[in-house]
N, C-alpha and C positions, 0 to 999 in steps of 0.2 A: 504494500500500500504506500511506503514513503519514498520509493521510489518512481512508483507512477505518479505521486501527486509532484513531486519534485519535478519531474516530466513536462507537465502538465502547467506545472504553475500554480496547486490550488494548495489550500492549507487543509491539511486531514481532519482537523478539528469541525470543519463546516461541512464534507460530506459524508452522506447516508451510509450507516452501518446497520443495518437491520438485524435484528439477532444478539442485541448486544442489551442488556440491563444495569442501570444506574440507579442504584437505591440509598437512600438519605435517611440514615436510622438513628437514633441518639446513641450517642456513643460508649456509654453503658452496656447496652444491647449490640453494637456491632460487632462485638467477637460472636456471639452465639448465631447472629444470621450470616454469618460470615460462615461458621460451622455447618451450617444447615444448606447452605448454598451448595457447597463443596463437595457434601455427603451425595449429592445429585450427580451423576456422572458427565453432565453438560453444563457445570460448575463446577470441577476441578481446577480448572486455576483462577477463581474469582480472587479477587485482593481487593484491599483499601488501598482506593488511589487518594482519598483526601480528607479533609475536615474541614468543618464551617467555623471560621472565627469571627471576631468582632473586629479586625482589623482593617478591613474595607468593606464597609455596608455598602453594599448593593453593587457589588462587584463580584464576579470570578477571575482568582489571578493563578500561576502553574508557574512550577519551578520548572527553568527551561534546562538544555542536557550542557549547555557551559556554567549553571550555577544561580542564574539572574531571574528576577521573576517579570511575570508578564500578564497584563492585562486581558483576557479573553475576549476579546471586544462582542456586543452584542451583533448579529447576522445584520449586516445591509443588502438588501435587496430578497432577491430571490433564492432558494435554497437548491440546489441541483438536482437534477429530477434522478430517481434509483431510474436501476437497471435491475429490474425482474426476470 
């Protein structure tokens, strides 16, 4: 995938991945649904990719792979159509 979007030009963040689950659980309870995902055999590699802080309200920001963080900007325009 980040070779065709590099290709391409587009950021993998904006297009359609179907098949894929992002769940927002209090973090108390994300070890045991983290557990229970797993136990599923099309949840074996589920992971925590993040946490919601008070740090920038009303933002999504991601640690990028040289260290630096980055604002996920909201979609402008239109979303790319899947391929079914």
């Amino acid at each position: 995938m980040k070779g065709a979007c590099e290709i391409l030009g587009l950021d993998p963040l904006y297009v359609a991945n179907e098949g894929k689950l992002l769940a927002i659980v209090p973090a108390e309870t994300a070890g045991a649904v983290l557990a229970a995902i797993r136990a599923h055999p099309l949840g074996n590699e589920a992971a925590i990719i993040g946490e919601v802080t008070e740090d920038h309200p009303g933002f999504v920001t991601m640690k990028t792979r040289v260290g630096g963080t980055r604002v996920v900007d909201m979609l402008s325009g239109e979303q790319l159509p899947r391929i079914c």
